[in-house]
C-alpha positions, 0 to 999 in steps of 0.5 A, spaced: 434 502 599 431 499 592 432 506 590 440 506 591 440 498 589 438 501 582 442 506 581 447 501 583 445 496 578 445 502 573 451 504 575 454 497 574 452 495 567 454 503 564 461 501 567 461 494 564 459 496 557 465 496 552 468 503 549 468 503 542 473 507 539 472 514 538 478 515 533 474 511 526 481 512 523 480 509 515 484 509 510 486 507 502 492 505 497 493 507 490 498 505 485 501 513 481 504 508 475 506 504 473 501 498 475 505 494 470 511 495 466 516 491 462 523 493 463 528 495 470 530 498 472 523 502 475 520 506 481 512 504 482 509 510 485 504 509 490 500 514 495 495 513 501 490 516 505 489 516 513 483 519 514 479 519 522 478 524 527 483 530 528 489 530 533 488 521 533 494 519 534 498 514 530 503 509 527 503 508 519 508 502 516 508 500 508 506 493 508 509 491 501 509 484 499 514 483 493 513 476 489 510 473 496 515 476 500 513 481 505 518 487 507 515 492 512 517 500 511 516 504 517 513 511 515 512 515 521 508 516 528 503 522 527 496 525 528 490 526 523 491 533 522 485 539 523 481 537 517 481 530 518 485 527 513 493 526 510 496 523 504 502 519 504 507 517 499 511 511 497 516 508 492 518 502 490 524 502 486 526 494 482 531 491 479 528 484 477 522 482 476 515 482 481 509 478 478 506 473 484 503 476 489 506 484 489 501 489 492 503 495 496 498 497 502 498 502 508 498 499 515 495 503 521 497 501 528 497 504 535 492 508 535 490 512 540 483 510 543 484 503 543 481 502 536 484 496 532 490 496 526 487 498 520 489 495 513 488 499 507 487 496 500 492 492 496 495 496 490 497 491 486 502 491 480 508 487 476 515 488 472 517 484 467 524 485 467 525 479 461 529 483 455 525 483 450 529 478 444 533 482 439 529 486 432 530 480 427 535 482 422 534 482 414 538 477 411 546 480 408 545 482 401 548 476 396 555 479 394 558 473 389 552 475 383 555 475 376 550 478 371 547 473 365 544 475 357 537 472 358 
């Protein structure tokens, strides 16, 4: 009877142990160019890395916050490849300026084995679309001179 009692009990407390998640996914945002630029239109470029155990199954969103705003870009539900990694790409085209607050970052969310959302880094940038003020002119050459004998 005791021996069965303790395989009970041990038994017990295996089944009550939380499951970690197996799946590790990871991952990192970069900014490509430009990380700050004067003029608009432009295009910044990003690219990210989703790193974690092959054949995890998962959803990837762009999490953009644009002068405080955030928009989500949906990029796709997939699963980490044979070698453990993959690179994903985002753009952000503007045509006004982006100062305050202005990052792009990876979301990665329902993740096979349980494991909770992942954020990435936030690559930060800012767009100055204020036109520069116009080169100053030279003044126009006199035209009413008369010539003098001194």
């Amino acid at each position: 009877m005791k021996k069965w009692l303790f395989a009970f009990v041990a038994l017990s407390i295996l089944i009550a142990q939380p499951h970690r998640a197996s799946a590790a996914i990871t991952a990192s945002m970069s900014i490509v160019g430009p990380s700050s630029y004067n003029g608009c239109p432009v295009t910044v470029q990003f690219t990210g890395t989703i790193a974690g155990k092959p054949g995890t199954a998962f959803t990837y969103s762009f999490n953009r916050f644009i002068n405080g705003a955030q928009t989500v870009i949906n990029g796709g539900t997939t699963t980490i490849p044979s070698g453990g990694s993959m690179t994903v790409n985002d753009a952000i085209s503007l045509s006004s300026s982006a100062m305050s607050n202005t990052f792009d970052q990876l979301w990665v969310h329902g993740i096979s084995g349980g494991q909770s959302d992942v954020y990435s880094n936030e690559s930060h940038f800012s767009v100055n679309c204020a036109t520069p003020p116009p080169a100053a002119t030279p003044p126009p050459a006199p035209n009413s001179l008369g010539s003098t004998n001194d």
